[in-house]
C-alpha positions in Angstrom: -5.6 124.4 140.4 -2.1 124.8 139.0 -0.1 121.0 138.1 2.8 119.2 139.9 5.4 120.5 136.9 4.7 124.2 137.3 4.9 124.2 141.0 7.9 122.4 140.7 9.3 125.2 138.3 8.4 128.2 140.4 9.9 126.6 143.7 13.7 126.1 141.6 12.5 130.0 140.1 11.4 131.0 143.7 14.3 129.7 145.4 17.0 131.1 142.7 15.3 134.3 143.1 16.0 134.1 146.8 20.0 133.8 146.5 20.2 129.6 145.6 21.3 127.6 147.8 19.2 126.8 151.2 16.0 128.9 151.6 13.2 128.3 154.3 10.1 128.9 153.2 6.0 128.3 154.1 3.3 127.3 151.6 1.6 130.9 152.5 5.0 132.8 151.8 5.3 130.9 148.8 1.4 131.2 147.9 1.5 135.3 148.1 5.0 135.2 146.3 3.1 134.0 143.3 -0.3 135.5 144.3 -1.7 131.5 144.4 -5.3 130.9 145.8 -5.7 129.5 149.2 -7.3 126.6 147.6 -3.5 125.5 146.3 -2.4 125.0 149.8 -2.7 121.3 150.1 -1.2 120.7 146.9 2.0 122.9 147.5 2.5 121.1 150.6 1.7 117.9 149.2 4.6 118.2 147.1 7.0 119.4 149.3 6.5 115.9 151.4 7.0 114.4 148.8 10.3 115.9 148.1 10.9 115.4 151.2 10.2 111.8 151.5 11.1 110.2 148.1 14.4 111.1 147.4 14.0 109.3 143.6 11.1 112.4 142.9 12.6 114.3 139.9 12.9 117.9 141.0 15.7 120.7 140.9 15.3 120.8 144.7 15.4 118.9 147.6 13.7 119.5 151.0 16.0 118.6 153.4 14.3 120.0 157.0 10.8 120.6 158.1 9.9 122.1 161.3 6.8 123.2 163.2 6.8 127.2 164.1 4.3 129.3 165.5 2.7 131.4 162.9 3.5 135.1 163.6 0.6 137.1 162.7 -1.4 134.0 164.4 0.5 132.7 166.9 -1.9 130.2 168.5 -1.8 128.8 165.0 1.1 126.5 163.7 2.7 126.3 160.6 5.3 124.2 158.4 8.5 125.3 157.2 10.1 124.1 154.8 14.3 123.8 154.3 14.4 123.8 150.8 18.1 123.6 148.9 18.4 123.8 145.0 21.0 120.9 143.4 21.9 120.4 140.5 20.6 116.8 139.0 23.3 114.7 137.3 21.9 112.9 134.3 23.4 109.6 134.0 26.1 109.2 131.1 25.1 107.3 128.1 27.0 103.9 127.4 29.3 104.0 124.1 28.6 100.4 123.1 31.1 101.6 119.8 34.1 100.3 121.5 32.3 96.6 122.3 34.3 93.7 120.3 30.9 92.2 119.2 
């Protein structure tokens, strides 16, 4: 099972790759992108809610939509895709106490 960190990093690789921007993607588009075992599903998903949800989550990306859609190849099955837009984080500026009269 791969970690939270690299998944992270090959989402910002996988949506650079794809143009930056916004980029909609499914967990099984992403999974055969990176030739991922089925068994990584729920965790790719997992995070992606959670990017979605938790706006404080540190990531390069940001999950702005999520929708239902019928799966092509399936189509009595359903699947989630995911609106996905690459940002650039601001680090917050460091305080020069130098200029402090005490």
């Amino acid at each position: 099972m791969t970690s939270h960190p690299a998944i992270l990093d090959l989402l910002e690789q996988y949506i650079e790759m794809q143009g930056g921007g916004e980029q909609w993607l499914t967990v099984q588009e992403f999974r055969t992108h990176y030739r991922m075992e089925k068994n990584s599903s729920r965790e790719i998903s997992g995070i992606l809610q959670r990017i979605y949800r938790n706006p404080m989550f540190f990531s390069p990306c940001r999950v702005i939509r999520i929708e239902k859609t019928k799966d092509p190849v399936q189509p009595h099955r359903t699947v989630m895709k995911y609106l996905v837009r690459k940002h650039e984080i601001s680090r917050p500026a460091r305080c020069s106490l130098s200029g402090r009269p005490w």
